[in-house]
PDB file of the backbone (N, CA, C, O) and the ligand in Angstrom, with CONECT records:
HET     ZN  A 101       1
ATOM      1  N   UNK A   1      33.907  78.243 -93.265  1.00  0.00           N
ATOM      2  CA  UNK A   1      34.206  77.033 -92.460  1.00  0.00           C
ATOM      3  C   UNK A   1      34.538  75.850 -93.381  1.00  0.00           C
ATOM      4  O   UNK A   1      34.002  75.610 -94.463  1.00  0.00           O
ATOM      5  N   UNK A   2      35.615  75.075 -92.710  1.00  0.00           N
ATOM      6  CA  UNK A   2      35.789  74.109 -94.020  1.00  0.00           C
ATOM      7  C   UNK A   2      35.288  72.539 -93.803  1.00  0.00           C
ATOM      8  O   UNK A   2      35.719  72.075 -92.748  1.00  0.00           O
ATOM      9  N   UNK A   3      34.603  71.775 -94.452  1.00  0.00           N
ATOM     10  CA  UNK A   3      34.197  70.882 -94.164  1.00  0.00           C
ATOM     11  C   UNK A   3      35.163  69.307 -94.783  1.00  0.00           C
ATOM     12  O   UNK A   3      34.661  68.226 -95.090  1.00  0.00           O
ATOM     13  N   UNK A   4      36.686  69.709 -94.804  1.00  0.00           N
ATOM     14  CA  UNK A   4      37.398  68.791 -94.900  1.00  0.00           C
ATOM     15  C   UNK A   4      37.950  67.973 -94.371  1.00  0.00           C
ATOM     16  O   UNK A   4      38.359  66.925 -94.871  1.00  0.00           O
ATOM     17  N   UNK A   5      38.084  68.478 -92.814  1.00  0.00           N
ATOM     18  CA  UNK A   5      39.516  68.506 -91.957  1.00  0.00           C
ATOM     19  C   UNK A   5      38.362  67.247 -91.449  1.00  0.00           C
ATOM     20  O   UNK A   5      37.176  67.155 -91.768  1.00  0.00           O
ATOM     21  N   UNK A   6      39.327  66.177 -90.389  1.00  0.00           N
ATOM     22  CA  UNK A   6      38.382  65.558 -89.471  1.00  0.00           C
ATOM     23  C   UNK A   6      38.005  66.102 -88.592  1.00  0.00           C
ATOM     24  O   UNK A   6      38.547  67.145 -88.227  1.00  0.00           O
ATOM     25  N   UNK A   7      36.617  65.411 -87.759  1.00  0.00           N
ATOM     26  CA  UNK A   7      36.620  65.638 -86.768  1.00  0.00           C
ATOM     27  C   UNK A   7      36.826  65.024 -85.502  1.00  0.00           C
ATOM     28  O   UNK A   7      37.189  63.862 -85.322  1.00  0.00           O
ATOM     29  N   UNK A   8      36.480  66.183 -84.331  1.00  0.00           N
ATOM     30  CA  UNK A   8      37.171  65.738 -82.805  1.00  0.00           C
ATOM     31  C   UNK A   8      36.956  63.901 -82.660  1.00  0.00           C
ATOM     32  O   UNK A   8      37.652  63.020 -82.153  1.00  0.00           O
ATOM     33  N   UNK A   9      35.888  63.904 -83.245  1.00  0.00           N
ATOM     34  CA  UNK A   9      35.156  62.433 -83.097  1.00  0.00           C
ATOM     35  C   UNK A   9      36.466  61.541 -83.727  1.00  0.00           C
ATOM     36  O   UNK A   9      37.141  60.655 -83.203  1.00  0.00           O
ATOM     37  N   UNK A  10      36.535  62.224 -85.219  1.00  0.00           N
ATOM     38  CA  UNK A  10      37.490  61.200 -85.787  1.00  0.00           C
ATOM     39  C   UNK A  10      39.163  61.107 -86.135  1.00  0.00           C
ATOM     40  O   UNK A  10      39.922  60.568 -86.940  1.00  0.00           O
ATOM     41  N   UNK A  11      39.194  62.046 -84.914  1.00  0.00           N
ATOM     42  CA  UNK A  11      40.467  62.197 -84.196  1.00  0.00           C
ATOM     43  C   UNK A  11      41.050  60.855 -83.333  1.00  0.00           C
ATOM     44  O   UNK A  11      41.824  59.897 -83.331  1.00  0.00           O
ATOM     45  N   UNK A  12      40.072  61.572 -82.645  1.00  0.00           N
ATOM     46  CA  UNK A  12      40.034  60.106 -81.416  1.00  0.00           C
ATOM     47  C   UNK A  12      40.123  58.904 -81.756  1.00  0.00           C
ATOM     48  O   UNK A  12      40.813  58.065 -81.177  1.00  0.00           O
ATOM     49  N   UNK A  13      39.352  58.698 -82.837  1.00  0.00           N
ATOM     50  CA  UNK A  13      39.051  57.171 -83.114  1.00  0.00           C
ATOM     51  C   UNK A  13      40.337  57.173 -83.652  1.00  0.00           C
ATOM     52  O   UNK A  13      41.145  56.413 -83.119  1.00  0.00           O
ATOM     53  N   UNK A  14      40.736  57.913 -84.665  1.00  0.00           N
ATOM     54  CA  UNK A  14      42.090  57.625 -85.320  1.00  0.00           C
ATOM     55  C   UNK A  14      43.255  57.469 -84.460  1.00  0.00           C
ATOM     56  O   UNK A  14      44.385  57.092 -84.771  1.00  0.00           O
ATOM     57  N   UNK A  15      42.831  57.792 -83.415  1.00  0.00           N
ATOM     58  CA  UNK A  15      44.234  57.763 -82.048  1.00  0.00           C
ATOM     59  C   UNK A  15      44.311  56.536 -81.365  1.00  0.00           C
ATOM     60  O   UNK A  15      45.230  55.897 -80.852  1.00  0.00           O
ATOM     61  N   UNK A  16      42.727  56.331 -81.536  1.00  0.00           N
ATOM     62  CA  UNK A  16      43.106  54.982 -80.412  1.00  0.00           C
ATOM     63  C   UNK A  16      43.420  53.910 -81.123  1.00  0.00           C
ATOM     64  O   UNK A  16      44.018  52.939 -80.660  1.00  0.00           O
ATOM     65  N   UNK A  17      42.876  54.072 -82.760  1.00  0.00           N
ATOM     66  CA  UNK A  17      43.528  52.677 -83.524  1.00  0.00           C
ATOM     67  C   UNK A  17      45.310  52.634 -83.296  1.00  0.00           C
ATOM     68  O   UNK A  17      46.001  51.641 -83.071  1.00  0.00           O
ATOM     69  N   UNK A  18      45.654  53.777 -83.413  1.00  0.00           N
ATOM     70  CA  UNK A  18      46.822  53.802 -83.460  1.00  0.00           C
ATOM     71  C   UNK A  18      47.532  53.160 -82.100  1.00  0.00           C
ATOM     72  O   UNK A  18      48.503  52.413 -82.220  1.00  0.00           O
ATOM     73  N   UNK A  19      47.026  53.475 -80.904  1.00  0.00           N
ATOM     74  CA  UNK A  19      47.724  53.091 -79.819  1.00  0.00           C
ATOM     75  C   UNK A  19      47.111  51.614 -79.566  1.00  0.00           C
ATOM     76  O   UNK A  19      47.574  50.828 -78.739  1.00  0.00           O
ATOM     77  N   UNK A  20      45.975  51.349 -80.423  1.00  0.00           N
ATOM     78  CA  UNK A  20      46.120  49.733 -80.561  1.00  0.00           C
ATOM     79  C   UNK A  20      47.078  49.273 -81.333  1.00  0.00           C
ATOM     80  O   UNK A  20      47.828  48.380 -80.941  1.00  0.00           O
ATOM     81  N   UNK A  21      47.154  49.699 -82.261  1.00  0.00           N
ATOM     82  CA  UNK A  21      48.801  48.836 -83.085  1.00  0.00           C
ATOM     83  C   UNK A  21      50.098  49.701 -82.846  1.00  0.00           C
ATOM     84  O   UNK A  21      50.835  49.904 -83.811  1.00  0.00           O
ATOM     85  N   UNK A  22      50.426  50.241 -81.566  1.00  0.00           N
ATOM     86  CA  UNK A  22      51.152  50.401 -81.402  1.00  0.00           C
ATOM     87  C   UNK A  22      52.004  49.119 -81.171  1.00  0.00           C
ATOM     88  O   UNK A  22      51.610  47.957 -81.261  1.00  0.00           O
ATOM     89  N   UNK A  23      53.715  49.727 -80.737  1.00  0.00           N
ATOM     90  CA  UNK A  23      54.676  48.760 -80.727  1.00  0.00           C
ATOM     91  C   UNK A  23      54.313  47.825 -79.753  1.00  0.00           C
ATOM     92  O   UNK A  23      54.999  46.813 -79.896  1.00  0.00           O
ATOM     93  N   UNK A  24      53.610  47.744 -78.923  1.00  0.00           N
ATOM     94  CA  UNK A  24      53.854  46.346 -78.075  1.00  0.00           C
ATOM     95  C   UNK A  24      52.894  45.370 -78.399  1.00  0.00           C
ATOM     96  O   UNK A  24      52.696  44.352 -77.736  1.00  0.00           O
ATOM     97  N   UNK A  25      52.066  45.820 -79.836  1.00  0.00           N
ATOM     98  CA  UNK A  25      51.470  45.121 -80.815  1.00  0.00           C
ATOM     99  C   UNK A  25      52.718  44.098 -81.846  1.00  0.00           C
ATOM    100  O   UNK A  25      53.303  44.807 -82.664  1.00  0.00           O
ATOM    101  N   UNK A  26      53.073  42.842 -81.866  1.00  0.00           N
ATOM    102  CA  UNK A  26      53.763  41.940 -82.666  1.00  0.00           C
ATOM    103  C   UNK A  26      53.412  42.128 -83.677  1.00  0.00           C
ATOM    104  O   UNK A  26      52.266  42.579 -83.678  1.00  0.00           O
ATOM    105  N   UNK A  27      53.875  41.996 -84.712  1.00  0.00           N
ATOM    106  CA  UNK A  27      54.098  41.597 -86.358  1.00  0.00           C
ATOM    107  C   UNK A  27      53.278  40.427 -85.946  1.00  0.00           C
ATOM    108  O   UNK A  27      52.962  39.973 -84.847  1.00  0.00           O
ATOM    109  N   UNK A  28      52.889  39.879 -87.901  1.00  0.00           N
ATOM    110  CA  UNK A  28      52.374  38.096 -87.586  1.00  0.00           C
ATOM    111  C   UNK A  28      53.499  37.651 -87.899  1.00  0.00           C
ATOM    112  O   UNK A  28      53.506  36.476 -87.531  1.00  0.00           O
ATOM    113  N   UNK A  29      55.008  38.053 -88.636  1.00  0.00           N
ATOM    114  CA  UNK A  29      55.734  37.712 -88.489  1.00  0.00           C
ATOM    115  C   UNK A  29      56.471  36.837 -87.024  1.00  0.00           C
ATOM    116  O   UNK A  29      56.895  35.684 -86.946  1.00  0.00           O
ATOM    117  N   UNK A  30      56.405  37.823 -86.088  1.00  0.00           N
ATOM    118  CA  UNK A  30      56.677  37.968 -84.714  1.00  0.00           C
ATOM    119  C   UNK A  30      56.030  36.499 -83.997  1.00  0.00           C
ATOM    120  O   UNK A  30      56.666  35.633 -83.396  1.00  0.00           O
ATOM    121  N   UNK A  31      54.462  36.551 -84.303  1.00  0.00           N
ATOM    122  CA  UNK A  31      54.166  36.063 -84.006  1.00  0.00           C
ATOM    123  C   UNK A  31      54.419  34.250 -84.580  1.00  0.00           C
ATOM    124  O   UNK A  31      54.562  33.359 -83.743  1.00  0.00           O
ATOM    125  N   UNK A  32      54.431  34.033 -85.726  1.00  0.00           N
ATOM    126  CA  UNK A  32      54.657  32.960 -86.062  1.00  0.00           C
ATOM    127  C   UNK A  32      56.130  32.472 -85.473  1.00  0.00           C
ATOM    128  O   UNK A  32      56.458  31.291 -85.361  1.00  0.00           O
ATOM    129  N   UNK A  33      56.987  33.665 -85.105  1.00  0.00           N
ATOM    130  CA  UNK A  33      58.425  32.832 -84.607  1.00  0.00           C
ATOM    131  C   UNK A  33      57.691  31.959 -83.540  1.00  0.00           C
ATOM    132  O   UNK A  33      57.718  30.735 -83.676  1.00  0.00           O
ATOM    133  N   UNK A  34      57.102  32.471 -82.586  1.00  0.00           N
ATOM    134  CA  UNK A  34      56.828  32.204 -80.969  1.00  0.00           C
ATOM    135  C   UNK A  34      55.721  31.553 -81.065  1.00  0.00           C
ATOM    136  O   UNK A  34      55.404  31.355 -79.892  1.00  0.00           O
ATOM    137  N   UNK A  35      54.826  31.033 -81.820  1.00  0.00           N
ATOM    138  CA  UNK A  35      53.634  30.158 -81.251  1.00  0.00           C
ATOM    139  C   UNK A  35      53.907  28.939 -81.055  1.00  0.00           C
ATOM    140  O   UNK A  35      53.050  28.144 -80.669  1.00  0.00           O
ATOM    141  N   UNK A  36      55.098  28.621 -81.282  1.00  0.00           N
ATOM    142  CA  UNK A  36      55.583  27.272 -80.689  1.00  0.00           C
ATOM    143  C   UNK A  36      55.295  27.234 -79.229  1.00  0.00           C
ATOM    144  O   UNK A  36      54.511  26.601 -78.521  1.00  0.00           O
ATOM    145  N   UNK A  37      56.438  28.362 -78.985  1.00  0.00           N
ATOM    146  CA  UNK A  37      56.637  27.916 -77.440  1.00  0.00           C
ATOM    147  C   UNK A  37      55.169  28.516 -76.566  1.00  0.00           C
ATOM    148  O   UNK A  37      55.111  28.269 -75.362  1.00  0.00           O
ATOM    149  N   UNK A  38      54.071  29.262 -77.199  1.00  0.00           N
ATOM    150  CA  UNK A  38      52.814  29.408 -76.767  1.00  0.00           C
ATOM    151  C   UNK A  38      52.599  28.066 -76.711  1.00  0.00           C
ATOM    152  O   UNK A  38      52.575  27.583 -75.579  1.00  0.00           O
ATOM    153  N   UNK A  39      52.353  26.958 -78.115  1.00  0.00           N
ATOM    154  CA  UNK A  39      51.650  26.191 -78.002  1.00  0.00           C
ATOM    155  C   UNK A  39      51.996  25.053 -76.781  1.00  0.00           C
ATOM    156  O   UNK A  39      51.141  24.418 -76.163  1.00  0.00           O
ATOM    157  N   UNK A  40      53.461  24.959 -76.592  1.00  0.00           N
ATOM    158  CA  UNK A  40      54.360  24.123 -75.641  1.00  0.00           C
ATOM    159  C   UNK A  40      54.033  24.348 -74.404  1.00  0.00           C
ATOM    160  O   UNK A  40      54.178  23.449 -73.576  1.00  0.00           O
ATOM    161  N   UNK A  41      53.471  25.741 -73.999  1.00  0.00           N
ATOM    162  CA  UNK A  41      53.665  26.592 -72.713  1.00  0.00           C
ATOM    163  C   UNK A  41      51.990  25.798 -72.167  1.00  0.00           C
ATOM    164  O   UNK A  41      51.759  25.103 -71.177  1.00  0.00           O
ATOM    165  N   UNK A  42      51.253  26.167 -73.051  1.00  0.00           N
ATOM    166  CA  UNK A  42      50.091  25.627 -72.982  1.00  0.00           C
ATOM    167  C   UNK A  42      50.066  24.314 -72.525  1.00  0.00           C
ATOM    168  O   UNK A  42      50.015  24.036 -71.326  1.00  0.00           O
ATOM    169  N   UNK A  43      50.093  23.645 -73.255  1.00  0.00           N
ATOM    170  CA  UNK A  43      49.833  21.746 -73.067  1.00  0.00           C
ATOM    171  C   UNK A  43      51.246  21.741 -71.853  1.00  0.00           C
ATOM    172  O   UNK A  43      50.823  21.203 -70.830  1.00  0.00           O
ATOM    173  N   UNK A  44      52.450  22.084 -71.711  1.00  0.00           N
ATOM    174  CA  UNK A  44      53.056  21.887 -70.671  1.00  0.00           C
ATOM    175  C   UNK A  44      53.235  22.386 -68.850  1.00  0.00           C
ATOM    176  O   UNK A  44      53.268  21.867 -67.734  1.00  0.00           O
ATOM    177  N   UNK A  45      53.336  24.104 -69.691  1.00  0.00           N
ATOM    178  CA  UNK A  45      53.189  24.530 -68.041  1.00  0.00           C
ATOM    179  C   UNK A  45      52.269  25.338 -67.629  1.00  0.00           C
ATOM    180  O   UNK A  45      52.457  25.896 -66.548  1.00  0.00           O
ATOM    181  N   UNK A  46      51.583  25.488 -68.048  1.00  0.00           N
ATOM    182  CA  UNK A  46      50.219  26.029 -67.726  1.00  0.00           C
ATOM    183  C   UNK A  46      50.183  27.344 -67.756  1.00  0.00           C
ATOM    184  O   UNK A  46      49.832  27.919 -68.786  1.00  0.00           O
ATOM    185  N   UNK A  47      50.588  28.120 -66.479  1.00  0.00           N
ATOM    186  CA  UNK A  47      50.130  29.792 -66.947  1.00  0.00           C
ATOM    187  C   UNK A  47      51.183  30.244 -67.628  1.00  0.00           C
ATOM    188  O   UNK A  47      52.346  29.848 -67.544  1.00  0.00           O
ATOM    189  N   UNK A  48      50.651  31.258 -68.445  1.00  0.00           N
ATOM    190  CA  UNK A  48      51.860  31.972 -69.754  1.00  0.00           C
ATOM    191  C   UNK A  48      52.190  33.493 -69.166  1.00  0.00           C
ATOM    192  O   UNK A  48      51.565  34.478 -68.773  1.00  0.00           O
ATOM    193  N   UNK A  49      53.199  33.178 -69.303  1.00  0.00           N
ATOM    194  CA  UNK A  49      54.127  34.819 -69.283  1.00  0.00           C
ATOM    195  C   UNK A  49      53.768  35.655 -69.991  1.00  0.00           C
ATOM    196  O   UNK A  49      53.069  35.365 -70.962  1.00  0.00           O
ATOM    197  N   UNK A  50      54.037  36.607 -69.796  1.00  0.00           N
ATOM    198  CA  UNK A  50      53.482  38.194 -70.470  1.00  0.00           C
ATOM    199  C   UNK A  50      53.567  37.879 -71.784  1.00  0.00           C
ATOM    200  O   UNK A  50      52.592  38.082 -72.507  1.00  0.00           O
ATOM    201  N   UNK A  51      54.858  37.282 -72.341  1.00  0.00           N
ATOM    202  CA  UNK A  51      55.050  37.540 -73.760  1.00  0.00           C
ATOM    203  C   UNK A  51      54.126  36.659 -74.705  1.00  0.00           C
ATOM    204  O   UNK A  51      53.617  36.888 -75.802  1.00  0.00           O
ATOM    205  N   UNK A  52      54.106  35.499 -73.806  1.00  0.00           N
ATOM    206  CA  UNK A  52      53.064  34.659 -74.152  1.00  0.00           C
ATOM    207  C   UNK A  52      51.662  34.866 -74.402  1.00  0.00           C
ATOM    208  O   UNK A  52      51.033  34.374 -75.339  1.00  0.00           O
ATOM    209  N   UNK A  53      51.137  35.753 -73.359  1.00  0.00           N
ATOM    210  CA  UNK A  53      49.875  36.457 -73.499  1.00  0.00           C
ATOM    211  C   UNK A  53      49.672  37.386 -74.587  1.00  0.00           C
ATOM    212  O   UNK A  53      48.578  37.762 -75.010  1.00  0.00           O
ATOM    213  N   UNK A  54      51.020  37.787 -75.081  1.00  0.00           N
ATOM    214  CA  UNK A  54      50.889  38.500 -76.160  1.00  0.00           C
ATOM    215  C   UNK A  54      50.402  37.736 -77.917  1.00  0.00           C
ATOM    216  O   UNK A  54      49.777  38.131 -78.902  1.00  0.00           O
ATOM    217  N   UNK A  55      51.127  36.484 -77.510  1.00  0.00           N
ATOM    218  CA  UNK A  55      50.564  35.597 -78.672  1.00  0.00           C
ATOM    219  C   UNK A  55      48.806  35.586 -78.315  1.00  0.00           C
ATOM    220  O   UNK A  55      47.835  35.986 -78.958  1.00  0.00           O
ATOM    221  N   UNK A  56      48.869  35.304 -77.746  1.00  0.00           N
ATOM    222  CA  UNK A  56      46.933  34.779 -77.167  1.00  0.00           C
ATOM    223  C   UNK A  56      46.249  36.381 -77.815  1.00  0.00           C
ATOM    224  O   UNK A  56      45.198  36.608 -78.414  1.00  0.00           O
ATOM    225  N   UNK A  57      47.085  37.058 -77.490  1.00  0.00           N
ATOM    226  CA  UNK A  57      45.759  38.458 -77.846  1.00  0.00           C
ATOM    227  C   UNK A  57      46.341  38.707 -79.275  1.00  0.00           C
ATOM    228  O   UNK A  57      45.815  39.591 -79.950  1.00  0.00           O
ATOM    229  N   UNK A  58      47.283  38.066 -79.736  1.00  0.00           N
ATOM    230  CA  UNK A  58      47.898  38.318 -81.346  1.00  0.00           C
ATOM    231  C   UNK A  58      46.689  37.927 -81.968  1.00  0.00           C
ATOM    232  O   UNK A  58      46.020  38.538 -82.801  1.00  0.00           O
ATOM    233  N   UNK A  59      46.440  36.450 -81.272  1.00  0.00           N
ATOM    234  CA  UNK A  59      45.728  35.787 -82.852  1.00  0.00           C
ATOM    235  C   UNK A  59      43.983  35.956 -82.358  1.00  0.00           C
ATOM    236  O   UNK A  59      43.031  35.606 -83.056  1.00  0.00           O
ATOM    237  N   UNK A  60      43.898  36.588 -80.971  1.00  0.00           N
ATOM    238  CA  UNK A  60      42.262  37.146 -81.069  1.00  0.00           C
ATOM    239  C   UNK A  60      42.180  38.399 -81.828  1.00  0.00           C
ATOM    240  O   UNK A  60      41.061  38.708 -82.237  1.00  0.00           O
ATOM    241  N   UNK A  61      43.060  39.091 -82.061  1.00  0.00           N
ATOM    242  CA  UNK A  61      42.964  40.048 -83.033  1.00  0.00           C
ATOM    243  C   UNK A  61      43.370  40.322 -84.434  1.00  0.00           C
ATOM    244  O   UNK A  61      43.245  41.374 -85.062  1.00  0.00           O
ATOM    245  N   UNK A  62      43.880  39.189 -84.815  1.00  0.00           N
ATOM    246  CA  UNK A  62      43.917  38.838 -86.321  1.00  0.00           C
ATOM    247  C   UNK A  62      43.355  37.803 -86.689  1.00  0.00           C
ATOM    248  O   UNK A  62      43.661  36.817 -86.020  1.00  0.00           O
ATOM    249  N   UNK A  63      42.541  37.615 -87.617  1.00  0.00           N
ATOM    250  CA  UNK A  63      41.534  36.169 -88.200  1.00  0.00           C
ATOM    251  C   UNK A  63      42.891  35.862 -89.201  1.00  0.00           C
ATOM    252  O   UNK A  63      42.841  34.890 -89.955  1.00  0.00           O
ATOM    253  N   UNK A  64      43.563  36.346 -89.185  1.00  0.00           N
ATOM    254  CA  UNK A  64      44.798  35.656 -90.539  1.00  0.00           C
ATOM    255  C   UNK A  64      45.427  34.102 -89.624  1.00  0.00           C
ATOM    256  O   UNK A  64      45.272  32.886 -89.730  1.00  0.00           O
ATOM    257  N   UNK A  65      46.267  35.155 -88.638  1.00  0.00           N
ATOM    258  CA  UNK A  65      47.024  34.382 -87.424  1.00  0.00           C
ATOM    259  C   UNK A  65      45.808  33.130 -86.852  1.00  0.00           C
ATOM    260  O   UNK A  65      46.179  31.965 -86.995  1.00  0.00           O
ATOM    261  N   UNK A  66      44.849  33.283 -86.423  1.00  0.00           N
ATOM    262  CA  UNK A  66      43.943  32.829 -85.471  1.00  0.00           C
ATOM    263  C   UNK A  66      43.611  31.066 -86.648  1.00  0.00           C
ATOM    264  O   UNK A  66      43.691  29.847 -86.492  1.00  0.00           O
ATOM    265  N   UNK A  67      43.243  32.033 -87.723  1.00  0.00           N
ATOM    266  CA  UNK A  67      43.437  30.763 -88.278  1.00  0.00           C
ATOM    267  C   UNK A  67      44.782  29.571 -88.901  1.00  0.00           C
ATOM    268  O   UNK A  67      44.788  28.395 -89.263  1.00  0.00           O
ATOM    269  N   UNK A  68      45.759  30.609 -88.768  1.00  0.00           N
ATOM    270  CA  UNK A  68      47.060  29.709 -88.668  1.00  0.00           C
ATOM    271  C   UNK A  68      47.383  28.959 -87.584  1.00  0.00           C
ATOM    272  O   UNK A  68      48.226  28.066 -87.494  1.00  0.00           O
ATOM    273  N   UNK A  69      46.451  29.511 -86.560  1.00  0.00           N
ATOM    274  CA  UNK A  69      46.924  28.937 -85.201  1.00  0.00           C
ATOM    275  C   UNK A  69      46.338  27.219 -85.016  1.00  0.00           C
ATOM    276  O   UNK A  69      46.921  26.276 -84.481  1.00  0.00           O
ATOM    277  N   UNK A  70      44.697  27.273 -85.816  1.00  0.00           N
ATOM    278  CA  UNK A  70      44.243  26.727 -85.411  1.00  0.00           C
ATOM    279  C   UNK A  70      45.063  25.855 -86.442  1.00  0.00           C
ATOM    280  O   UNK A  70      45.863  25.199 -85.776  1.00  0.00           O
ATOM    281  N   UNK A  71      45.165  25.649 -87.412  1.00  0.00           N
ATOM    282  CA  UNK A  71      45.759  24.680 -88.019  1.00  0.00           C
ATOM    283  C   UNK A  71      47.394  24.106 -87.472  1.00  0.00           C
ATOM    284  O   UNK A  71      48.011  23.069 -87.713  1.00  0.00           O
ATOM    285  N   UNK A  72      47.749  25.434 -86.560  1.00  0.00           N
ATOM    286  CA  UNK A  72      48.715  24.481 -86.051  1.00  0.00           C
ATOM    287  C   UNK A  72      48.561  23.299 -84.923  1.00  0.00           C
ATOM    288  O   UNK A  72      49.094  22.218 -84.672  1.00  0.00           O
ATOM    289  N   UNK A  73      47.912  23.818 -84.590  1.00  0.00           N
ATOM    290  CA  UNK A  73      46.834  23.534 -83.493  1.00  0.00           C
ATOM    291  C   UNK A  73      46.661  22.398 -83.527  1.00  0.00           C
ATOM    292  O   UNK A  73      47.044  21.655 -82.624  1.00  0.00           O
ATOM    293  N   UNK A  74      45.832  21.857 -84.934  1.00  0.00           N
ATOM    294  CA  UNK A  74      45.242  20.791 -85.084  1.00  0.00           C
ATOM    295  C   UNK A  74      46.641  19.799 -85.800  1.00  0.00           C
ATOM    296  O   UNK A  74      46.507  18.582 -85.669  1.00  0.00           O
ATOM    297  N   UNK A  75      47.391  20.087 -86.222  1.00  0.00           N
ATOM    298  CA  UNK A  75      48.644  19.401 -86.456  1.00  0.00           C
ATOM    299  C   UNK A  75      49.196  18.876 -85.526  1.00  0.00           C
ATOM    300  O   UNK A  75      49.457  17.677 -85.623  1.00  0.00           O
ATOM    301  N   UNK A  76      49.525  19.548 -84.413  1.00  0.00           N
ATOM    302  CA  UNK A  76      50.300  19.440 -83.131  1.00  0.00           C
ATOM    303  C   UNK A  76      49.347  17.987 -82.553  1.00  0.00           C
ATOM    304  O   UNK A  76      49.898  16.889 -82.474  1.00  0.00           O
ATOM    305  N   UNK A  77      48.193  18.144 -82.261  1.00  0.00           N
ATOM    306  CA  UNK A  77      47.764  17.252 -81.272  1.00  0.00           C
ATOM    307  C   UNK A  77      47.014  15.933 -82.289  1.00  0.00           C
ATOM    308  O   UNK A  77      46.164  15.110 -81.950  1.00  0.00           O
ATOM    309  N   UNK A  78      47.757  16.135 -83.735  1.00  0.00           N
ATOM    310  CA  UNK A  78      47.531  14.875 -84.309  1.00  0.00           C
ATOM    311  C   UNK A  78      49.278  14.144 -83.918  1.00  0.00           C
ATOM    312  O   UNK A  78      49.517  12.987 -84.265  1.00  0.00           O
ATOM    313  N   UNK A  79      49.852  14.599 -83.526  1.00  0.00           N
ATOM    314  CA  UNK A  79      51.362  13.842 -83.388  1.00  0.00           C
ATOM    315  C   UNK A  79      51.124  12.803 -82.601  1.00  0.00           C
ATOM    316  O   UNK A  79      52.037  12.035 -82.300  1.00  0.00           O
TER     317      UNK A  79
HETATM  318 ZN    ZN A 101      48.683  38.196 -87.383  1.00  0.00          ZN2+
END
């Protein structure tokens, strides 16, 4: 018996990371085009469109982004 291969356990897990960063997962590239019009959408029209929601769950799932955000963040509403 070989004790190399993964297992069922860490199959799975390896599957579902994957279909978390799957494609309808953004780049932070991606994301830095569009947090403008997140941030605009926000302070202007209130509920956000799908794609928009996609920024919102971008930067809860990256601390890179999340903290770029906030600094834009805090730029924006010093204007
Ligand atoms: Zn990111």
């Amino acid at each position: 018996m070989s004790t190399t291969g993964p297992t069922d356990d860490q199959l799975d897990l390896l599957l579902g990371v994957l279909q978390l960063t799957r494609s309808d997962e953004m780049t932070c590239e991606q994301w830095l085009d569009q947090v403008g019009s997140y941030l605009r959408a926000v302070r202007e029209t209130g509920p956000l469109s799908e794609e928009l929601k996609r920024i919102e769950h971008h930067f809860k799932l990256c601390p890179e982004c999340r903290e770029e955000f906030e600094a834009i963040q805090t730029a924006w509403e010093e204007k």
